[in-house]
C-alpha positions in Angstrom: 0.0 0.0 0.0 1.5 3.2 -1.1 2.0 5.8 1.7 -0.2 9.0 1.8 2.8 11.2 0.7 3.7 9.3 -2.4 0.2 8.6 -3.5 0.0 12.2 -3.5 3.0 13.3 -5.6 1.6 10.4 -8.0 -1.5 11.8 -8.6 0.3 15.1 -8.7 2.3 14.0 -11.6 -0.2 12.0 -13.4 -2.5 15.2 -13.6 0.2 17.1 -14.8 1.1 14.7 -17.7 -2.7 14.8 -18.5 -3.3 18.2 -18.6 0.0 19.2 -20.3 -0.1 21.9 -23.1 -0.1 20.5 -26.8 3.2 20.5 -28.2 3.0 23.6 -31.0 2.9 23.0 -34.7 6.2 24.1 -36.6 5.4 26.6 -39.0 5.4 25.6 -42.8 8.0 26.6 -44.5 5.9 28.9 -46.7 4.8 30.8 -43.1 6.9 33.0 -41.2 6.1 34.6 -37.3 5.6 38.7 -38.0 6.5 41.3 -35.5 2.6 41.5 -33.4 2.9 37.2 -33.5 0.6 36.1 -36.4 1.7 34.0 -38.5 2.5 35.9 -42.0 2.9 34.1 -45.5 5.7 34.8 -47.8 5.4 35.0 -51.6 7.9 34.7 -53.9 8.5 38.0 -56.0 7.9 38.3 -60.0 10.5 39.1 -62.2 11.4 42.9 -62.1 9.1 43.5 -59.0 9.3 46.5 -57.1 7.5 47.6 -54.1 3.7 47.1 -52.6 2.7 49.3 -55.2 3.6 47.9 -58.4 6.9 48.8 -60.5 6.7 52.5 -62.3 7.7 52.0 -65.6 11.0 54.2 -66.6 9.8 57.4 -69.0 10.4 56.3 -72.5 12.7 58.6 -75.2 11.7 62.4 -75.8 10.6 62.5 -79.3 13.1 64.7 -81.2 12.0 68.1 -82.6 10.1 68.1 -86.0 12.4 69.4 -88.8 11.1 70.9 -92.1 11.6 68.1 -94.7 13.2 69.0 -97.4 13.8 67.7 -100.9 16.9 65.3 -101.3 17.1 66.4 -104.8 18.5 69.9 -106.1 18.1 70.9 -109.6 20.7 74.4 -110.6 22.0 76.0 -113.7 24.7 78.8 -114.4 28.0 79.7 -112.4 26.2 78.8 -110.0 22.2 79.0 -108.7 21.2 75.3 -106.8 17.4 75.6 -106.0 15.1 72.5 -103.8 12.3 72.7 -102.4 10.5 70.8 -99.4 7.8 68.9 -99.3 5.2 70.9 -99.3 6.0 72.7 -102.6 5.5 76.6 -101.0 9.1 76.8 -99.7 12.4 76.6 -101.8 15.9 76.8 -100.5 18.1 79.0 -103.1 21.8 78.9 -103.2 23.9 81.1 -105.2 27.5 81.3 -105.6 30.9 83.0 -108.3 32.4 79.7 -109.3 34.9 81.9 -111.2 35.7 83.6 -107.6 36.0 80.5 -106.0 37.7 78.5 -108.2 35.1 76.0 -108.6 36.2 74.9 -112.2 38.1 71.8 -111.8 37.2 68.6 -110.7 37.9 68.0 -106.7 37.9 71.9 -106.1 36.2 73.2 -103.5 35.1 76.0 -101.3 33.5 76.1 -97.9 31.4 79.7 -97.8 30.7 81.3 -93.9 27.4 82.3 -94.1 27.8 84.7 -90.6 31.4 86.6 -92.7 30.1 86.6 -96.6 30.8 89.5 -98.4 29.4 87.4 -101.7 27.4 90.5 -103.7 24.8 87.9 -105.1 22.5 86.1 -102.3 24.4 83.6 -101.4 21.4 81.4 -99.1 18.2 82.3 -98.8 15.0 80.7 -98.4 11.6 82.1 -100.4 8.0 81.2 -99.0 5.3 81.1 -101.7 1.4 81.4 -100.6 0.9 78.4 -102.9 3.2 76.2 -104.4 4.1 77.8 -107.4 3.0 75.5 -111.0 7.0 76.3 -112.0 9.6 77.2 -110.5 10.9 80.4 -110.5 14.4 80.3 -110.8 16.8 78.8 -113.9 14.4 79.9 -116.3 13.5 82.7 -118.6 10.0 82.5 -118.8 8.5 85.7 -116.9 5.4 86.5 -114.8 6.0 83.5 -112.9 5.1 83.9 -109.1 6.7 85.8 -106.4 7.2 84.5 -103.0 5.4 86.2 -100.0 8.6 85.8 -97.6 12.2 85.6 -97.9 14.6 84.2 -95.0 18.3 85.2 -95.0 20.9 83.3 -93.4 22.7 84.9 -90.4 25.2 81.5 -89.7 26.2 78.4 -90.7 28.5 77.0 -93.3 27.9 75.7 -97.6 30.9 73.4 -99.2 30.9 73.2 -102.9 32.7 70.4 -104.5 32.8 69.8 -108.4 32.2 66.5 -109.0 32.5 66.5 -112.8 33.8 68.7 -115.8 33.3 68.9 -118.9 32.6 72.5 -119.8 32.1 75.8 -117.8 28.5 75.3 -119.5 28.0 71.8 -118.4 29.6 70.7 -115.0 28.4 69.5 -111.6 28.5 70.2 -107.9 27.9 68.7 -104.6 26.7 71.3 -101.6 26.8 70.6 -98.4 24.5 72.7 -95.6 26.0 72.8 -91.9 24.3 74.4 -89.0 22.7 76.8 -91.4 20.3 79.6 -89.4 18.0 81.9 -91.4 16.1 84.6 -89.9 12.6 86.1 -91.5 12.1 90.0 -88.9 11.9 88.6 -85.6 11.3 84.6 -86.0 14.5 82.5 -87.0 14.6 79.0 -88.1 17.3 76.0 -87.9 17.4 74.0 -91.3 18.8 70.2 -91.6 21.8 69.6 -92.3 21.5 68.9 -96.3 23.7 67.4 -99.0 22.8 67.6 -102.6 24.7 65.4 -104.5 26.2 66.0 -108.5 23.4 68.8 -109.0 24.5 69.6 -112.8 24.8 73.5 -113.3 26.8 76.0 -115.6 23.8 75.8 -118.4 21.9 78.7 -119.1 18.1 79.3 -119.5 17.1 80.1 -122.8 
C-alpha cells in the first residue's frame, strides 16, 4: 500500500502529464512569425518586382523636334544658282555662288562659304516662302510672270561646301553642296534647317 505522501506526488504527476499543453505545430515553410505574433505568408517576388505598389515603368525617349523636310534632290543652272524645295512645294531653298571667284572649275575643287562673314554680292542662301506652291519654279528659267514669294529668310550662320564633282565645260559641269548648321532669320522669327547634302546637282547651263 502506497504511503499517503507518495500517493500524493503520483497523482500530482499524473495530472500534470494529463493536462499538459499541446506541443505547437512548426510553422510551414511557406509561413513566417511577423513582429505582433501572427503567422505571415511569404510570396515569392515576380520578375522585375518593385514595391507594394507595383513597379513605375521608366519614362520612355523624348521625341526629337520636327524638322522641315526637305527635298533630297536639287536641280541648278549657271555659275552657280542650286534651288530644292521641301515637301510641301511653297518653300524653296536658293543657293547662289561666283564659281569663277572661288575656283570651282576643276574637278575635286572646293570652297566652304561662312554664311555669318560673306561678303558674296549675289545672295548667297536664302530661303523664299510662296502662298501656294508655285506651277514652275521660278528660278533657272526665262520665262516671266511666274510667281513671287510672299517671304524671304536670309541666313545669319552656318557654313555651304561646294565640290565639283565632274567637268566637262564651264556650260555643263556638276556640284555637290553641303548645308552645316545653317540659321536663317525672317524679322523677328529664326529657323534652324537640316543639315543637307545635294549630290552632283548639274549647273553651268543657261536658261534660254
Amino acid at each position: 500500500m502506497l504511503r499517503p505522501v507518495l500517493l500524493t506526488s503520483f497523482l500530482l504527476a499524473l495530472s500534470s502529464v494529463a493536462c499538459g499543453g499541446a506541443v505547437e505545430p512548426v510553422p510551414s515553410p511557406s509561413e513566417s512569425t511577423s513582429s505582433s505574433g501572427g503567422p505571415t505568408t511569404s510570396t515569392g517576388s515576380s520578375s522585375g518586382g518593385g514595391a507594394s505598389g507595383g513597379t513605375v515603368p521608366e519614362p520612355g525617349p523624348v521625341p526629337a523636334a520636327n524638322l522641315p523636310t526637305w527635298n533630297d534632290k536639287a536641280s541648278g543652272c549657271g555659275n552657280v544658282v542650286i534651288f530644292s524645295h521641301d515637301k510641301t512645294g511653297r518653300r524653296f531653298l536658293v543657293i547662289r555662288a561666283d564659281a569663277q571667284r572661288h575656283g570651282l572649275t576643276k574637278i575635286g575643287e572646293t570652297a566652304t562659304l561662312d554664311l555669318a562673314t560673306s561678303d558674296d554680292e549675289e545672295d548667297v542662301l536664302r530661303v523664299d516662302t510662296f502662298a501656294t506652291a508655285p506651277n514652275e519654279a521660278p528660278y533657272c528659267t526665262d520665262i516671266g510672270g511666274l510667281d513671287k514669294p510672299t517671304s524671304v529668310a536670309s541666313p545669319v550662320r552656318g557654313t555651304i561646301t561646294f565640290t565639283v564633282t565632274r567637268y566637262t565645260s564651264e556650260t555643263s559641269y556638276g556640284v555637290d553642296v553641303k548645308l552645316e548648321g545653317v540659321v536663317v532669320e525672317t524679322g523677328s522669327s529664326s529657323e534652324r534647317l537640316p543639315d543637307l547634302t545635294f549630290r552632283n546637282v548639274g549647273v553651268g547651263w543657261l536658261p534660254g
